[in-house]
DSSP file (Angstrom, degrees, kcal/mol; ACC not computed):
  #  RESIDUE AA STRUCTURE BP1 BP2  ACC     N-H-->O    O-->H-N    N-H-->O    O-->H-N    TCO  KAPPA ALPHA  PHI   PSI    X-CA   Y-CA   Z-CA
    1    1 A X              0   0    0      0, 0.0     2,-0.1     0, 0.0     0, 0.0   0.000 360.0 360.0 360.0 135.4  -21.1    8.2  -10.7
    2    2 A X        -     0   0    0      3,-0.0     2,-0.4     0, 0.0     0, 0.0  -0.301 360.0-175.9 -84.5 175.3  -24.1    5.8   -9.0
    3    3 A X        -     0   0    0     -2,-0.1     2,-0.2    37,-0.0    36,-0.0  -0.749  25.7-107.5 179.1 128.3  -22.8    3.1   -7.5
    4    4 A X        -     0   0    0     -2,-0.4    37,-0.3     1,-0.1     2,-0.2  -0.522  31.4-120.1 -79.9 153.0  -24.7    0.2   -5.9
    5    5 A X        -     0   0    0     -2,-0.2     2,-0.3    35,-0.1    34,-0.2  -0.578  28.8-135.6-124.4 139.8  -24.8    0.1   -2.4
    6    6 A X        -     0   0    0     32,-0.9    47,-0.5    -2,-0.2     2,-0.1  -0.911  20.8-175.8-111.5 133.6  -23.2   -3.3   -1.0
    7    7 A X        -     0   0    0     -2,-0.3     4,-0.2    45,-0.2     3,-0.1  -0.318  43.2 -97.4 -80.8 167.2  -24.7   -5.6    1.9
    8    8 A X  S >  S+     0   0    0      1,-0.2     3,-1.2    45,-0.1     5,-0.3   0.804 124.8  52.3 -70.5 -20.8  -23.6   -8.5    3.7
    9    9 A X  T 3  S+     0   0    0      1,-0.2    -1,-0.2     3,-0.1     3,-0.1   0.416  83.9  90.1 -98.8  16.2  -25.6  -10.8    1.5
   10   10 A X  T 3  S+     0   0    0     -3,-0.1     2,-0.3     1,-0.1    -1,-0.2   0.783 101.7   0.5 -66.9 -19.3  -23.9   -9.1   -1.6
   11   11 A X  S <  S-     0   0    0     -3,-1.2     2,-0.7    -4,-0.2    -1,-0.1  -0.907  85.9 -77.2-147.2 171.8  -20.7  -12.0   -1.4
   12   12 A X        +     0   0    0     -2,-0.3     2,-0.4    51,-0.2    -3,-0.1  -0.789  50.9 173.4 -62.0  82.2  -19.3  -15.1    0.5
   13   13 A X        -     0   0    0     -2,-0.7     2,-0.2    -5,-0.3    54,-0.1  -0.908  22.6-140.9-110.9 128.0  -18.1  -14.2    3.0
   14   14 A X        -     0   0    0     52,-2.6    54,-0.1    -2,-0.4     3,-0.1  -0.383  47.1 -73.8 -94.8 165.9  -16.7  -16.4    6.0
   15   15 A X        -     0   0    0     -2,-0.2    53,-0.5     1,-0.1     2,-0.4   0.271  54.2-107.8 -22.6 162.3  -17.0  -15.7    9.8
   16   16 A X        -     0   0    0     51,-0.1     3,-0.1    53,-0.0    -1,-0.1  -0.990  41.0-151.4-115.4 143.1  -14.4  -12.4   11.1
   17   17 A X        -     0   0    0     -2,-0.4    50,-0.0     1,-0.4    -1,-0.0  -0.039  42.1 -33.9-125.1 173.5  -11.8  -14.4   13.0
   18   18 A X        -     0   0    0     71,-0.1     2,-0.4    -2,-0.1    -1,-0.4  -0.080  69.2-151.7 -37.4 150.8   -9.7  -12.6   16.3
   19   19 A X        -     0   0    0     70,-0.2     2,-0.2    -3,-0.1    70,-0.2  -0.968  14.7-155.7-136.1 138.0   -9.0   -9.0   16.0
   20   20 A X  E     -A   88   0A   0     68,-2.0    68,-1.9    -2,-0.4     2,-0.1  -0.756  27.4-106.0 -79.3 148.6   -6.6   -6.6   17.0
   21   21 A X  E     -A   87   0A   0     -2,-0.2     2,-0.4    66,-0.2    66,-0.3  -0.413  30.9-164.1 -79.1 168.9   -6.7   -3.0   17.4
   22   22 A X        -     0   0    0     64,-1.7    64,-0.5    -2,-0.1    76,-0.1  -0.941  27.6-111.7-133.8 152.9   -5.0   -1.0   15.0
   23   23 A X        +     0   0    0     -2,-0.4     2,-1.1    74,-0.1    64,-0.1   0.246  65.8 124.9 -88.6  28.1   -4.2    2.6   15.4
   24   24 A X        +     0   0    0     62,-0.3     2,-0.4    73,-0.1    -2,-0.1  -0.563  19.2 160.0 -79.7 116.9   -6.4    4.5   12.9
   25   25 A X        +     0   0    0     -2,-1.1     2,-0.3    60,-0.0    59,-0.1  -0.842  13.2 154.1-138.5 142.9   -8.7    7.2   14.1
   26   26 A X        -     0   0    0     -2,-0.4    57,-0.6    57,-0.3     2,-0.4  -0.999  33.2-134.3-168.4 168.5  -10.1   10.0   11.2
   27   27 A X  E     -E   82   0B   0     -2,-0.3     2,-0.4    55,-0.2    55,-0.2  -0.991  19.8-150.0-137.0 132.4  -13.1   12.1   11.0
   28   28 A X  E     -E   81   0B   0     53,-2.6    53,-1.2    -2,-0.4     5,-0.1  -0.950  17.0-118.5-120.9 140.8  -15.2   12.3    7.8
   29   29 A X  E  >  -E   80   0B   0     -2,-0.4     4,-1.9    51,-0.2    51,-0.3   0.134  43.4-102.1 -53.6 166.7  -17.3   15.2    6.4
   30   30 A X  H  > S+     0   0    0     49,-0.9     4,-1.9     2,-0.2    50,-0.1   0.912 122.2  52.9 -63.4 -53.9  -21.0   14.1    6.1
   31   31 A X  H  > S+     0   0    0      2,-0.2     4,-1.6     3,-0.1     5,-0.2   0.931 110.2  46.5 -53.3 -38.9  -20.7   13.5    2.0
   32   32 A X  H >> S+     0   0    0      2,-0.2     4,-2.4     3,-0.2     3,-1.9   0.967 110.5  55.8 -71.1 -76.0  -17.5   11.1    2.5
   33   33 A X  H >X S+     0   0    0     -4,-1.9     4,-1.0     1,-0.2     3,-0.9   0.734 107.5  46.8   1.7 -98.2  -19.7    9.3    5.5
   34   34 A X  H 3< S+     0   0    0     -4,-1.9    -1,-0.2     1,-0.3    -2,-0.2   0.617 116.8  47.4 -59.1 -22.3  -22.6    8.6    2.9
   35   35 A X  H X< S+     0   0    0     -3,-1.9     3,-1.6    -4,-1.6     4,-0.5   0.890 111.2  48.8 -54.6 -57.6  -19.6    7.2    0.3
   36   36 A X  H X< S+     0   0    0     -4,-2.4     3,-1.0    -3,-0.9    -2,-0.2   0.847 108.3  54.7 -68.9 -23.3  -18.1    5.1    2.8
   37   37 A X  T 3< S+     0   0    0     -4,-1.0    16,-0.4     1,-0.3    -1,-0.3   0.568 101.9  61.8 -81.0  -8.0  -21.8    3.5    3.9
   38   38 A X  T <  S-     0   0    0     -3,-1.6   -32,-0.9    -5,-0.4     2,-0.6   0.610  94.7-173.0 -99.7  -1.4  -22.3    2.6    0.3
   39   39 A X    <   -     0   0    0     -3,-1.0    13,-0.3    -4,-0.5    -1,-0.2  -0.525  22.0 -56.4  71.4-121.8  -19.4    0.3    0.3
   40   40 A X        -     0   0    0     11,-0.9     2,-0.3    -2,-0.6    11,-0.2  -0.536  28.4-174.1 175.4  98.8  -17.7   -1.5   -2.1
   41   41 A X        -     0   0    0    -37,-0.3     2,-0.3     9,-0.1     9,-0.1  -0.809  34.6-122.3 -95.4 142.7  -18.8   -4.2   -4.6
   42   42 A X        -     0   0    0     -2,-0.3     3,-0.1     1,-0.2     4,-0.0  -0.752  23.2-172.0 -89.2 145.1  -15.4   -6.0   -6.8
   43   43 A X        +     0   0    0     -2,-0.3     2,-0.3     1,-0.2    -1,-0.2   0.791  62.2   8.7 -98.0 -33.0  -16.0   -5.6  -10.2
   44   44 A X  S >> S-     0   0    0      1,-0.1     3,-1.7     0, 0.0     4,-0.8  -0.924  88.5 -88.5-125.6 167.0  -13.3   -7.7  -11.5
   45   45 A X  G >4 S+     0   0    0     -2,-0.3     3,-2.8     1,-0.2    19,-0.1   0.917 119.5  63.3 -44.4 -51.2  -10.6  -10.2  -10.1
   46   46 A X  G 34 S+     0   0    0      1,-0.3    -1,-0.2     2,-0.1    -4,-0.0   0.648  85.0  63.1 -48.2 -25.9   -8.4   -7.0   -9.6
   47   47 A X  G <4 S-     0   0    0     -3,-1.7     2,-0.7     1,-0.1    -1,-0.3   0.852  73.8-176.7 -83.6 -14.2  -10.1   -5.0   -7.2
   48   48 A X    <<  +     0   0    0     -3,-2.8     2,-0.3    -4,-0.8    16,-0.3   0.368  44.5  94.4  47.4  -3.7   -9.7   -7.7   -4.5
   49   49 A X        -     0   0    0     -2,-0.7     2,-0.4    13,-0.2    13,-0.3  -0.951  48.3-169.6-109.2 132.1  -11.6   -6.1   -1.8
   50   50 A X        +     0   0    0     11,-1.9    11,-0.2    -2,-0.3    -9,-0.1  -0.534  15.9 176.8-114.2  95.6  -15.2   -6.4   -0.8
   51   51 A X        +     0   0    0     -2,-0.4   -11,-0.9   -11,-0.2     2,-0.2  -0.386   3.9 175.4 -85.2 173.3  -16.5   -3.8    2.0
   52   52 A X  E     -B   59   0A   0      7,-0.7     7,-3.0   -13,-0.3     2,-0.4  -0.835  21.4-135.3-170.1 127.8  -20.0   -3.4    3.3
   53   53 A X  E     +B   58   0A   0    -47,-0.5     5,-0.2   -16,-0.4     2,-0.2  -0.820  30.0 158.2 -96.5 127.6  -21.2   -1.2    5.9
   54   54 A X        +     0   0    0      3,-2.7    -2,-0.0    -2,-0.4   -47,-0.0  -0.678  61.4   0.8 179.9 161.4  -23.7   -2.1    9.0
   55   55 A X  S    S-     0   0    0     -2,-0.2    -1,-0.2     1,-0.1     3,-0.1   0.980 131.9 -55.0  37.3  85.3  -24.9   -1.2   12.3
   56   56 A X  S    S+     0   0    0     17,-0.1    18,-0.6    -3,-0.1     2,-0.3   0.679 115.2 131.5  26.5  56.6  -22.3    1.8   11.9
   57   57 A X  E     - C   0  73A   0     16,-0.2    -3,-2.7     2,-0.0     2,-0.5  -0.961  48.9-151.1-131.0 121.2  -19.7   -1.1   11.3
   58   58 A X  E     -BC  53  72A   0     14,-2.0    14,-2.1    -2,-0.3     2,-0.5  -0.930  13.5-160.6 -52.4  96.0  -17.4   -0.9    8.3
   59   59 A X  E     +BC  52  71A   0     -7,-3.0    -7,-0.7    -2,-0.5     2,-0.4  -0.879  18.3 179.3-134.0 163.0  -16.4   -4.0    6.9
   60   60 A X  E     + C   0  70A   0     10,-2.4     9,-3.4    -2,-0.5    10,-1.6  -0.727  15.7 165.5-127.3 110.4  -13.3   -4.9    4.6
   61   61 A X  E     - C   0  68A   0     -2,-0.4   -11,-1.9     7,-0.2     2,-0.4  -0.875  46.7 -99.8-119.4-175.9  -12.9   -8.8    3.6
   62   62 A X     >  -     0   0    0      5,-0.9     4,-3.9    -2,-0.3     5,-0.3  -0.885  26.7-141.6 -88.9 108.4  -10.7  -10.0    0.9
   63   63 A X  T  4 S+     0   0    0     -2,-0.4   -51,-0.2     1,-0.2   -14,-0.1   0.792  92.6  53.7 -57.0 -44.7  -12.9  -10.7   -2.3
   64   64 A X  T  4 S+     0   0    0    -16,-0.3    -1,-0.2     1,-0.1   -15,-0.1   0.892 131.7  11.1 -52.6 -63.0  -11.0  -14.0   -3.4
   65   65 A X  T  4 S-     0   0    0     -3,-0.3    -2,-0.2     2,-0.0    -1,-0.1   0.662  95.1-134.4-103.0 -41.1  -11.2  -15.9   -0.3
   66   66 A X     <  +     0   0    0     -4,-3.9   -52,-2.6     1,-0.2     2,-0.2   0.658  50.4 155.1  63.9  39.6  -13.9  -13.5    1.7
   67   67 A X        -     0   0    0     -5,-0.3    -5,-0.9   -54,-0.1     2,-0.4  -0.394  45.8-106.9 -63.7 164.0  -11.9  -13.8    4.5
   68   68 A X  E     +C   61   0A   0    -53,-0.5    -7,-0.2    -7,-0.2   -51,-0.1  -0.681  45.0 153.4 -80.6 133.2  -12.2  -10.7    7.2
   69   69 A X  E     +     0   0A   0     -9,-3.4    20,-1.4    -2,-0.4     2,-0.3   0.605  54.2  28.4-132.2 -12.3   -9.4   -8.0    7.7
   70   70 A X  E     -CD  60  88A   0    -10,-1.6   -10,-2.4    18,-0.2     2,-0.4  -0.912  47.5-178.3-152.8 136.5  -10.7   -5.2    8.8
   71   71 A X  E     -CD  59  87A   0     16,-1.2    16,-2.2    -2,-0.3     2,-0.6  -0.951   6.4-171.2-149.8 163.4  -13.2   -3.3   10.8
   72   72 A X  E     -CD  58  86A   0    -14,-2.1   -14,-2.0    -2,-0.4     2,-0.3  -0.922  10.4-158.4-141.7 125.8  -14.1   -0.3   11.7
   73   73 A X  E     -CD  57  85A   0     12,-1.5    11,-2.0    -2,-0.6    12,-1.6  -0.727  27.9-169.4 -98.8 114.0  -16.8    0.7   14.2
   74   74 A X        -     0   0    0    -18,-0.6     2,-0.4    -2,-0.3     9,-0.2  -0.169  14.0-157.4 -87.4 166.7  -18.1    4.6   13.4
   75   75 A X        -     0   0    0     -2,-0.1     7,-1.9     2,-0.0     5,-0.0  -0.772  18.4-130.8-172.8 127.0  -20.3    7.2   15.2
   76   76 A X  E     +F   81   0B   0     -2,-0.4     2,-0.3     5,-0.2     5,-0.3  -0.236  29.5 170.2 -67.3 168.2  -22.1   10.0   13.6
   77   77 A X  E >   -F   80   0B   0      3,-1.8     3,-0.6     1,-0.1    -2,-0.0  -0.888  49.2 -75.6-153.8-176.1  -21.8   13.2   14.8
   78   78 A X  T 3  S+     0   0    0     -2,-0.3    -1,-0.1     1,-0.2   -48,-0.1   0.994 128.7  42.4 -43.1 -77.0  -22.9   16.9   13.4
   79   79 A X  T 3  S-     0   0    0      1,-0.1   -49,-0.9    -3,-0.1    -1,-0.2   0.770 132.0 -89.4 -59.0 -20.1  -20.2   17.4   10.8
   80   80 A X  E <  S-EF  29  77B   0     -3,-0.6    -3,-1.8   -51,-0.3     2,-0.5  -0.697  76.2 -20.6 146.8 -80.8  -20.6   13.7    9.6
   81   81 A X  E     -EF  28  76B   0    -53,-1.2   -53,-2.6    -5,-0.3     2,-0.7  -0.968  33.9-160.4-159.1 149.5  -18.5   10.9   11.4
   82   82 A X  E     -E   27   0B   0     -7,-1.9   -55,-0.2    -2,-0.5    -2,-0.0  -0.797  34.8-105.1-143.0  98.7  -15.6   10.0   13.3
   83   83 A X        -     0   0    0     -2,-0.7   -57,-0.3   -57,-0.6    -9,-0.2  -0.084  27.7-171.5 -41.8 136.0  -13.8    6.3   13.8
   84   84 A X        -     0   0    0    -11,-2.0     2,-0.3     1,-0.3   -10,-0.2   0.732  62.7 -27.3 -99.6 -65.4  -14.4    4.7   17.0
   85   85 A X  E     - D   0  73A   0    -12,-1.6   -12,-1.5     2,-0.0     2,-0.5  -0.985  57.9-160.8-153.3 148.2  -12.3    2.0   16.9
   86   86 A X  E     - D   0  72A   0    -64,-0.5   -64,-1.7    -2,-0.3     2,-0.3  -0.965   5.9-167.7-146.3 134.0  -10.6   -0.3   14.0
   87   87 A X  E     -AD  21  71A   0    -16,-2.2   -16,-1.2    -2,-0.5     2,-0.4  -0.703  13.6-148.6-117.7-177.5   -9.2   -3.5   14.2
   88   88 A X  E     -AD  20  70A   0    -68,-1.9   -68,-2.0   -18,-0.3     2,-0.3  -0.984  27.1-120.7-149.0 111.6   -7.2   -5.5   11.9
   89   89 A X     >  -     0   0    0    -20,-1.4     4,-0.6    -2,-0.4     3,-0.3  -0.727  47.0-143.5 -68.1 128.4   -7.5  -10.2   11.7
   90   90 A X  T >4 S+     0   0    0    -72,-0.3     3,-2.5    -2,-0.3     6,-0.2   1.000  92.1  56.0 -46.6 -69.4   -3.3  -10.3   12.7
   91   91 A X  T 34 S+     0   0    0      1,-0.2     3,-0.3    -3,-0.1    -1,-0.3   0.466  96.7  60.8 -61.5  18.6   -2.4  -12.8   10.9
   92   92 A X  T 34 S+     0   0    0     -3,-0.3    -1,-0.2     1,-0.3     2,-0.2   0.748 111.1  40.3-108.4 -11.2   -3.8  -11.3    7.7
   93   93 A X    X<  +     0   0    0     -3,-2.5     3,-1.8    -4,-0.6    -1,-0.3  -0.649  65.6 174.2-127.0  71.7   -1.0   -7.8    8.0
   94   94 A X  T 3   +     0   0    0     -3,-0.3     3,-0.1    -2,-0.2    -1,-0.1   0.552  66.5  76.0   1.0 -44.7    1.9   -9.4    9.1
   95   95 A X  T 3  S-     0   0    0      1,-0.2     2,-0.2     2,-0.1    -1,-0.2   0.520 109.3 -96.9 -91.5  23.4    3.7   -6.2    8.7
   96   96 A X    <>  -     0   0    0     -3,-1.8     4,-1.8    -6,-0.2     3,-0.3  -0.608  38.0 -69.2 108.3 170.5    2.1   -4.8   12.1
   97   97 A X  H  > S+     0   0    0     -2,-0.2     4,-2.4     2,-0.2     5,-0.5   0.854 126.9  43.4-110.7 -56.2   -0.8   -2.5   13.4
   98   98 A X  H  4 S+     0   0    0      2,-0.2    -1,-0.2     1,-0.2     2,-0.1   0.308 112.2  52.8-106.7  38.4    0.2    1.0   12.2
   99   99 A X  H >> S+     0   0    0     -3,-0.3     3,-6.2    -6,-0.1     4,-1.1   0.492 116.7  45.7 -87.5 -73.4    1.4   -0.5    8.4
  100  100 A X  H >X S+     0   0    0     -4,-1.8     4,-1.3     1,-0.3     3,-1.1   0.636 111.3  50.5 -32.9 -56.9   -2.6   -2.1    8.7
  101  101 A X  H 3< S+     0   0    0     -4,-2.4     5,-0.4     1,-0.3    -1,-0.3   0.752 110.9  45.1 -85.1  -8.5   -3.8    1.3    9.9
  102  102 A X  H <> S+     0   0    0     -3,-6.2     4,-5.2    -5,-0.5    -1,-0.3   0.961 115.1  50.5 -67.3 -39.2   -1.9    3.1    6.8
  103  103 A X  H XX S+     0   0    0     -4,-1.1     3,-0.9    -3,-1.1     4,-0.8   0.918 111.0  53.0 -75.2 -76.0   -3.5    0.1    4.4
  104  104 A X  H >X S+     0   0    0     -4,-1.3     4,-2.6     1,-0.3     3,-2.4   0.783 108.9  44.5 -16.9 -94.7   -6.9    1.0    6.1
  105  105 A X  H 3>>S+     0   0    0      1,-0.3     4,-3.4     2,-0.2     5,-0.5   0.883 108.4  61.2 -19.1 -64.0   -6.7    4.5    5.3
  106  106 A X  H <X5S+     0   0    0     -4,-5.2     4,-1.4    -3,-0.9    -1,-0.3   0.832 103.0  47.8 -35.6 -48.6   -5.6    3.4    2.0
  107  107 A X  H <X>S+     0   0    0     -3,-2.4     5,-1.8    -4,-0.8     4,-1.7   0.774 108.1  56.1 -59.7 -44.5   -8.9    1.6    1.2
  108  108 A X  I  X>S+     0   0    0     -4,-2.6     5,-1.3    -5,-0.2     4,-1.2   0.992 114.1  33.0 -54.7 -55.3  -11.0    4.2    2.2
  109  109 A X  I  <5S+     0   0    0     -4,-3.4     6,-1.5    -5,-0.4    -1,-0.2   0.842 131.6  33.9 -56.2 -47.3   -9.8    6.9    0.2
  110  110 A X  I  <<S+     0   0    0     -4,-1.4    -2,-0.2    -5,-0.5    -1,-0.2   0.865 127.0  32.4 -73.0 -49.4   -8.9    4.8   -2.6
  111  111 A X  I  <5S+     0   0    0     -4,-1.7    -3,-0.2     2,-0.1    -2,-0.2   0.939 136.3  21.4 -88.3 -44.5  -11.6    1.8   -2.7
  112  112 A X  I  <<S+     0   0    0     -5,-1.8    -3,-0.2    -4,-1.2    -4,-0.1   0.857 133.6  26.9-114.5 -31.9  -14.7    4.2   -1.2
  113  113 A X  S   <S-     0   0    0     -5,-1.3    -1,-0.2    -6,-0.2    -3,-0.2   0.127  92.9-137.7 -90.8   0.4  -14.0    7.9   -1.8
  114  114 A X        +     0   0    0     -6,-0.4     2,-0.3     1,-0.1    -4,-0.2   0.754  44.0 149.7  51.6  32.5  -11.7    7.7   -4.9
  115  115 A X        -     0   0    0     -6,-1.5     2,-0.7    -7,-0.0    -1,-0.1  -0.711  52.7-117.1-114.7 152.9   -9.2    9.8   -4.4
  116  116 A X        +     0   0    0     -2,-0.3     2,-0.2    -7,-0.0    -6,-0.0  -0.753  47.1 164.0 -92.0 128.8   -6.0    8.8   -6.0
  117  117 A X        -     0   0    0     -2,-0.7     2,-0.2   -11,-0.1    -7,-0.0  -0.882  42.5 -99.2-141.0 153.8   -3.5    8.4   -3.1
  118  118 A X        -     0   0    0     -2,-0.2     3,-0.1     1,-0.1   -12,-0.0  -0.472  43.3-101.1-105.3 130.9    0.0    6.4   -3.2
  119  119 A X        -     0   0    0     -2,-0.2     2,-0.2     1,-0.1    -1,-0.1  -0.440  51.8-107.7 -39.2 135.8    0.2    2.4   -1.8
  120  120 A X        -     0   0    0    -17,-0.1     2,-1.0     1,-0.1    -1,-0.1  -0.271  38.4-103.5 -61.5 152.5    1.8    2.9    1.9
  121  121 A X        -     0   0    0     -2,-0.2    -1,-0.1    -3,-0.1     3,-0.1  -0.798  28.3-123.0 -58.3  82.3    5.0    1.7    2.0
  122  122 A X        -     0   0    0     -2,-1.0     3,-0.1     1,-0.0   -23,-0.0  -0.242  43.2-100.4 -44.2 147.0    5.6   -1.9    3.7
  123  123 A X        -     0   0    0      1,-0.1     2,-0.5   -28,-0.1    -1,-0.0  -0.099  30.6-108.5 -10.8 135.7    8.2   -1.5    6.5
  124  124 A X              0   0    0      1,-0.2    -1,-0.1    -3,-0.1    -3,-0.0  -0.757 360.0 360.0 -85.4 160.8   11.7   -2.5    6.0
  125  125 A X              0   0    0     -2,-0.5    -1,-0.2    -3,-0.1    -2,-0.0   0.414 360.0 360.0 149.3 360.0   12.4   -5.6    7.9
């Protein structure tokens, strides 16, 4: 499957607001890398996300509003790439830093490699 490769000037998107860290750390093969740089354009109201990769920055707003929630700063290496750091806007995951780093994970797999993987679990509380 082709898939056009998304930019910042691909949506509306507004300024990324304070960040927190989040605990999410991964390493990805060189082929997953060169998925995850191509991003994510929404194709309908449903998909709700827009990502875009640059200057080895992942980032994840919300397609509806094109607020920021997440990003995540990369560094190639031999085998492909390895997360650097990721942060999370607070107020936008309520339910805490290592729910956001499950929903991270969750996007990646799902939104940018396309592997069918289960919604995390909210917290109870």
């Amino acid at each position: 499957m082709t898939r056009t490769t998304a930019n910042r000037s691909s949506w509306e998107v507004k300024p990324f607001e304070a960040d927190v860290d989040i605990p999410y750390s991964k390493s990805f093969s060189a082929e997953d890398f060169d998925s995850i740089r191509q991003g994510f354009l929404p194709g309908q109201m449903e998909d709700k996300w827009f990502i875009f990769f640059e200057n080895n920055v992942l980032h994840f707003y919300r397609s509806w509003t094109g607020v920021g929630v997440f990003k995540v700063e990369f560094q190639s290496d031999a085998d492909g790439a390895h997360v650097v750091s990721a942060k999370a806007v607070g107020e936008s995951i309520p339910s805490g830093p290592v729910y956001a780093a499950e929903l991270l994970g969750f996007l990646i797999d799902r939104k940018l490699l396309g592997r069918e993987v289960p919604f995390p679990e909210m917290p109870a509380g």
